[in-house]
N, C-alpha and C positions, 0 to 999 in steps of 0.2 A: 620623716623616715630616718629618725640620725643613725639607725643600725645595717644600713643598705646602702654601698656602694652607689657613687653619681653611675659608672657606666650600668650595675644592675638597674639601677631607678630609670634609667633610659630604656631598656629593656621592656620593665614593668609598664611603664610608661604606655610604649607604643604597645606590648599586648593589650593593654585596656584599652586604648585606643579603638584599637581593629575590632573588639569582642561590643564593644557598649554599640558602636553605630557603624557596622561594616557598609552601610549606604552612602556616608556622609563624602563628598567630594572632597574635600582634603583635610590631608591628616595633620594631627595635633604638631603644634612649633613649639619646638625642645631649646633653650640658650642656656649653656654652662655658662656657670661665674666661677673662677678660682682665683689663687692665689699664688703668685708666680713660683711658691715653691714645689707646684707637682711635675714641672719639667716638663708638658707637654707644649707645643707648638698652635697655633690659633688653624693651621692645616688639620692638626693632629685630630684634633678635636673634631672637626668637619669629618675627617674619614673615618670615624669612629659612627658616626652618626647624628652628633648633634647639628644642629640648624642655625645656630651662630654662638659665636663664644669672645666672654669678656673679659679681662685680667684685672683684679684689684690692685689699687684703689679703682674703680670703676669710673669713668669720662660719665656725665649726668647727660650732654648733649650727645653721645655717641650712642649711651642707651634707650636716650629716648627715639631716633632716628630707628634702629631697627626694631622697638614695639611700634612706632609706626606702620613699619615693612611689615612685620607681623600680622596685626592688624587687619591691614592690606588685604591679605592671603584668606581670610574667612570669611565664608558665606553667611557674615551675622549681616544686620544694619550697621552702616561705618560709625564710630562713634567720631564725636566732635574734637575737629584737629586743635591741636595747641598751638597757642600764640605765635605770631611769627617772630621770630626774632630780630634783636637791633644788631647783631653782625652782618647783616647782608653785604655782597661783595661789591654793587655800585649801587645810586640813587636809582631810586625808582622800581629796585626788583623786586618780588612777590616771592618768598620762599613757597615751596609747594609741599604742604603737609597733609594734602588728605587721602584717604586707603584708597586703594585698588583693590577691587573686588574684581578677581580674575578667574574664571576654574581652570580646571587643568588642560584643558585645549586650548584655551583662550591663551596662558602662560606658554603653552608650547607653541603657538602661531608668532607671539611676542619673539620666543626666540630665536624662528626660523624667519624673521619679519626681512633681511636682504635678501634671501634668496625668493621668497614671495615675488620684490618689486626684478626681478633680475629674470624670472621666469616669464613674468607678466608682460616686460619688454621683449624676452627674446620668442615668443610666441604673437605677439603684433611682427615683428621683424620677418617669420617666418610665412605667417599671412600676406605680407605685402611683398615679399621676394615671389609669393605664386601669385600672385593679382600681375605682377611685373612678366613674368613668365606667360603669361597666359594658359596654368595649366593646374587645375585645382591640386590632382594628381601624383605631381611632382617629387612634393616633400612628402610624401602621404608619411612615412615612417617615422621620420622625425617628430612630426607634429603631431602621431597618435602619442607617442614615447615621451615628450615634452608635457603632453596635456595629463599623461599619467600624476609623472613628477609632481605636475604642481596640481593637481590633486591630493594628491599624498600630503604636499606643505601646508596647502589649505586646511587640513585637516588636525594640521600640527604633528608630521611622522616624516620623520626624516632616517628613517631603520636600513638595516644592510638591504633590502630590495631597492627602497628609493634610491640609496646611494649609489647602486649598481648600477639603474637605472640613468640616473643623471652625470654620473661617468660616460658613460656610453652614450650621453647624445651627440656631443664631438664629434666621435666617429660615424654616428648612424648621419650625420649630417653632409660630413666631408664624398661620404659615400652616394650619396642620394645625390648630393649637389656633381661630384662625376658623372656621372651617369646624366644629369641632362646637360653638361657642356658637352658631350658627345655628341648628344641626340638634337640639342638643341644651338648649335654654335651659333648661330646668326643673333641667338636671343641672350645666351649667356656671354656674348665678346660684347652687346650692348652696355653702356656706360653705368645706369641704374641698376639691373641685377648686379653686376661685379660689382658695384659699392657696397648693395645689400647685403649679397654672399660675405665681403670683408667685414661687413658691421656685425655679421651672425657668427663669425667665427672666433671675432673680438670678443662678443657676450659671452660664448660659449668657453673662451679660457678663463675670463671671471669667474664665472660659474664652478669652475673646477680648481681655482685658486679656493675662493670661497670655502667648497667643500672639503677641503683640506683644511682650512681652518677651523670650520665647525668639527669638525675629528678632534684637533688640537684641543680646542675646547671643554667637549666631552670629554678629555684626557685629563685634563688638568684644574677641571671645574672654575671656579675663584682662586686657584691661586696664584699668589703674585710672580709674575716668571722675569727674566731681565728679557729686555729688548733694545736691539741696539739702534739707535738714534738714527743711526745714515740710512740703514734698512728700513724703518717706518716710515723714515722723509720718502725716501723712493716707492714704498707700496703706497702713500697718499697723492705722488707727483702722477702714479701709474692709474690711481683713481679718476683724478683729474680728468688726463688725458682720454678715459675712457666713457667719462661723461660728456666732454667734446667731441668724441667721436660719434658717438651714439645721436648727437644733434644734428650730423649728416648737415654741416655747415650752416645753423640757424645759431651759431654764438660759437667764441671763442674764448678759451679761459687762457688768462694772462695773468702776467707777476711783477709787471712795471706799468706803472700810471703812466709813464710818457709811452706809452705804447698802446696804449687803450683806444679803443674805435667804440662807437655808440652800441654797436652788438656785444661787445665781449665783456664778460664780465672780472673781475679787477680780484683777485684773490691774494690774502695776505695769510700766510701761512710757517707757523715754528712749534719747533717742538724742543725744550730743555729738560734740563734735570743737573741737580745737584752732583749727580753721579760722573758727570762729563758726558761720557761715550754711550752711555746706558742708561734706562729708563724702567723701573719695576711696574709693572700694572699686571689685572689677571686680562688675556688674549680679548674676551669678552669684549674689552673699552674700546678695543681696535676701533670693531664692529660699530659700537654707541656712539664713536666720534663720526665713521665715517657716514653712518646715519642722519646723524644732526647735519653735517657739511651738505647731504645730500637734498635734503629739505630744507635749509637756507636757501637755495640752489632752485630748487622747485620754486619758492615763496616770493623769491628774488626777480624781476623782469634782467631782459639782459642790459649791459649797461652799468647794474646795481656793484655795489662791493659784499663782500664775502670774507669776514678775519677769523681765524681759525687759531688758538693754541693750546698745546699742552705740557704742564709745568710740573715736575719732581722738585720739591723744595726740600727735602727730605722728613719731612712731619707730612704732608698730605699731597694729593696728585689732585690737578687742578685744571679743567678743562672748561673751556668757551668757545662757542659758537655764536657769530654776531653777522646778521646781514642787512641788509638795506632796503628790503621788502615789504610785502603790501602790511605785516603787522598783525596783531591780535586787538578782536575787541577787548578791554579791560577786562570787563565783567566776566570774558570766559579761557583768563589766562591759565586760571587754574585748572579748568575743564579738558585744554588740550592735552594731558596725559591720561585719560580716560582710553580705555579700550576703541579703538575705531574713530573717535570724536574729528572732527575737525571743525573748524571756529565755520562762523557763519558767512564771514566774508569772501571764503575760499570755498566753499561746498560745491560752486558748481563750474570749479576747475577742473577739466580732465586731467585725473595721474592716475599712474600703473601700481600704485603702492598700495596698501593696506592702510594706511595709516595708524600704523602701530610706532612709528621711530620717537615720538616721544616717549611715551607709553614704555617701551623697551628701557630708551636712557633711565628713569625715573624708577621703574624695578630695581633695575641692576646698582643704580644707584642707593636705595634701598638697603638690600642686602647684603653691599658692602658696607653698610653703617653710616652712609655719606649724606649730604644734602644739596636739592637743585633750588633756583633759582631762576625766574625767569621776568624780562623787563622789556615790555613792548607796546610801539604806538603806533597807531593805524597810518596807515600810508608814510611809516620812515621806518621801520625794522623790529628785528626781535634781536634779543639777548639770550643767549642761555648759558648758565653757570653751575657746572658739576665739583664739587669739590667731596673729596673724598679720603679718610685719614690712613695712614700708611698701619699693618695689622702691627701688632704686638708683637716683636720679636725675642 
């Protein structure tokens, strides 16, 4: 088409698209290649409408990484991944190249996947604060309003009614929860409700941290935004803590080995960058790191270690997750980013999760152009290595 503008040919593009196979679950993937001199921005390009964009001379290992992603995204048979590569980031790791075949619910659960396992706790939570009570009754409002929500997330919709909706549990809670210390003091000044109630109202500010970050999000897509160093230590130290709390005293998360007792588990945690103060990444990785932290965490008995970093070198952004857990079978290292998968050795662990938080890292890692890595042996821990190149500027 050399007589047709790239943005017309995008246009044309997706009109035929829509006209040939208006059934087909997802639409055709568009990647601009240019030449640094049309002045536009690798954002630019995104808000315009295409689906990824490259600058010449073109990276071979960056373009192959998102015809992977690409790939990925269609509902053909996967074709056969390519070789894994000799840069891996330590001995023993598996790069992970094969598509995800996800449709478009399937993608939207992926990216609603914290708020999933955070509704899935705070509705056990809810259950057990009325079992504690003795009053099925109780929380009646809350827990219809909650079961909405994550319905909605279930489903992969997270739209202005859910969001209203899951604002408002807070208060539908604080409310309902008044109302039986009133009526019920002898049973709400006992020890176990008042933990409960503090542990629900703990979930319920995550929740709405969260949903403010998924707004963020949605605002800013993949783009790379500054974040400042001391701010991210403290919303992972506030993670921490809230993982702790949520155990209702079955483990402790600690930051000094001489302080370690046989429950707690031993977490080693940094974040740099080249920048000093400040770290670029899009909001999204927040989310992927603290995913990964939080299934180490799961995987992990208590006791275990838990190393956590993330590096701005200024060429690529570089994160790891390492713990000291029950491990992956070999055979199905590569399997763990599947849609729902979980290895065979853990399937009949009860968790409140989806198990999508691989699955999520590996997308997102994807279509930022990047590659993961993963290095694990049964009964000593897993590995995971995101590494991801900073866009064209």
């Amino acid at each position: 088409m050399p007589d047709v503008h790239g943005f017309e040919a995008l246009e044309l593009f997706r009109k035929a698209d829509q006209g040939a196979r208006p059934e087909r679950r997802k639409r055709l993937k568009i990647m601009a290649v240019s030449g640094g001199q049309v002045g536009m921005t690798h954002q630019d390009y995104l808000a315009a409408g295409f689906d990824e964009y490259l600058a010449k001379p073109v990276e071979v290992e960056r373009l192959r990484s998102m015809l992977q992603c690409q790939t990925s995204e269609k509902a053909t048979a996967p074709a056969a991944p390519p070789p894994v590569l000799d840069n891996r980031p330590a001995s023993g790791s598996l790069q992970i190249t094969k598509p995800l075949d996800l449709t478009d619910q399937q993608l939207a659960q992926v990216d609603l996947h914290s708020f999933l396992n955070i509704l899935n706790i705070l509705l056990g939570e809810l259950q057990l604060l009325t079992l504690e009570l003795g009053d099925s009754a109780a929380l009646g409002e809350t827990i219809r309003l909650g079961g909405e929500v994550l319905h909605l997330v279930r489903e992969g919709q997270l739209d202005e009614e859910a969001s209203r909706k899951a604002t408002s549990l807070q208060a539908t809670f604080l409310k309902e929860w008044s109302v039986v210390a009133r009526r019920a003091t002898e049973l709400a000044n006992r020890a176990a409700p008042r933990q409960s109630a503090a542990n629900l109202d703990s979930i319920l500010k995550v929740l709405i941290v969260r949903l403010a970050e998924y707004q963020e999000r949605q605002r800013s897509g993949l783009v790379w935004c500054p974040h400042n160093i001391r701010q991210l230590t403290d919303n992972f130290v506030n993670f921490f803590a809230a993982l702790e709390k949520n155990s209702k005293g079955r483990y402790h998360i600690i930051y000094n080995i001489a302080a370690q007792d046989a429950a707690d588990y031993l977490v080693s945690f940094r974040i740099e960058s080249v920048d000093g103060d400040t770290l670029r990444m899009p909001p999204v990785l927040q989310d992927v790191f603290r995913d990964l932290i939080a299934n180490a965490r799961k995987y992990t008995p208590p006791g275990g270690h838990i190393t956590a970093g993330l590096d701005d070198n200024g060429k690529e952004l570089r994160l790891v997750v390492e713990d000291s857990g029950c491990g992956i079978p070999a055979e199905e290292i590569e399997r763990v980013v599947e849609f729902g998968y979980r290895a065979s050795n853990v399937r009949e662990k009860a968790t409140r999760g989806g198990g999508f938080g691989l699955t999520k890292a590996y997308h997102v890692t994807c279509k930022l152009g990047g590659s993961m890595w993963i290095a694990s042996t049964l009964g000593k821990g897993t590995r995971v290595t995101v590494h991801i190149p900073h866009p064209a500027r």
